[in-house]
C-alpha positions in Angstrom: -49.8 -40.1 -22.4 -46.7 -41.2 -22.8 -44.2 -42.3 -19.9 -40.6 -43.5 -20.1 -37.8 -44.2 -17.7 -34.2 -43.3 -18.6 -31.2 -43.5 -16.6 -28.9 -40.4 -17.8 -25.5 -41.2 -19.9 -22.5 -40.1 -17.5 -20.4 -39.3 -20.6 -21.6 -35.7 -20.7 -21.9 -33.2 -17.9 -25.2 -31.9 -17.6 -24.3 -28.2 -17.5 -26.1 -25.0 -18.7 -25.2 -25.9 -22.4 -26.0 -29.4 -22.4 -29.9 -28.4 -20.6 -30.4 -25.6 -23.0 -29.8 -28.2 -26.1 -32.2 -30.4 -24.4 -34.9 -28.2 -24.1 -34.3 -26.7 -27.5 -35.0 -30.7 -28.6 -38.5 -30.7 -26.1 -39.5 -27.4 -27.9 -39.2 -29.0 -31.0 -42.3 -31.3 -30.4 -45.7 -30.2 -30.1 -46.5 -32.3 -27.0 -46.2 -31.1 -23.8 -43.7 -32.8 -21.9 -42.7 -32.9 -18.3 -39.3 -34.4 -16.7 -39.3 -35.8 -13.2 -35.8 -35.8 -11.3 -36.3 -37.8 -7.4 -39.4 -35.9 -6.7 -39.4 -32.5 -8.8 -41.4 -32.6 -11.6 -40.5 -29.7 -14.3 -41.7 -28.7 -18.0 -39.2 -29.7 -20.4 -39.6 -26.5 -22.4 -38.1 -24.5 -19.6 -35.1 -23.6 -19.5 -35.1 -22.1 -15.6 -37.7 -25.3 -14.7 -34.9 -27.9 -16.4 -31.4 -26.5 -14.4 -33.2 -26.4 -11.2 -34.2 -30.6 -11.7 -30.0 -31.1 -11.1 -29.9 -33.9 -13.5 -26.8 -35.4 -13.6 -24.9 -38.3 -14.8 -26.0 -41.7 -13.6 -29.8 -40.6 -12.1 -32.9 -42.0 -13.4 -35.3 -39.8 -14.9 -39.2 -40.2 -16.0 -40.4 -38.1 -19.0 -44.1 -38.1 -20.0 -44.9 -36.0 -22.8 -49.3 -35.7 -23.5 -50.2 -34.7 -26.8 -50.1 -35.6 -31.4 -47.0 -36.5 -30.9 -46.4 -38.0 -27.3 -44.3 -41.5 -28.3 -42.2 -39.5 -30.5 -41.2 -36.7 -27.9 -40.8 -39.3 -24.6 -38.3 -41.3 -26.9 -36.9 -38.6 -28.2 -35.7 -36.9 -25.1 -34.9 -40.0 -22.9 -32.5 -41.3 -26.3 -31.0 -37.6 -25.9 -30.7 -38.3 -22.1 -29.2 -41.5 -23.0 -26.7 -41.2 -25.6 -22.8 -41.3 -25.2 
């Protein structure tokens, strides 16, 4: 298992677009990986599960992805989180 903090970039609004891009990039990984918002705790390959989280810009998020390729998926998703 793989866990990794990120605090979420403020430059983009997190809307409908932005979360369906996001979990288009978890599906791309074979690992299953879960995002935790304050205390809801979704799967990153859901779409529904990901918009109800209300990420936004500025909270910290934990992603843990458990699976071949674990490291790869956590990094990938908290640099996508992360980026300006």
């Amino acid at each position: 298992m793989k866990t990794i903090n990120a605090l979420v970039s403020t430059a983009h609004e997190m809307d409908a677009r932005r979360i369906a891009l996001l979990v288009q990039k978890a599906c791309g990984f074979d690992s299953e990986i879960r995002i935790r918002c304050e205390e809801r705790k979704m799967n990153a390959k859901s779409l529904m599960g990901v918009l109800t989280l209300g990420i936004t810009g500025g909270k910290e998020v934990e992603i843990s992805a458990f699976g071949e390729d674990e490291e790869k998926a956590a990094e990938g998703i908290a640099a996508f989180l992360q980026e300006a």
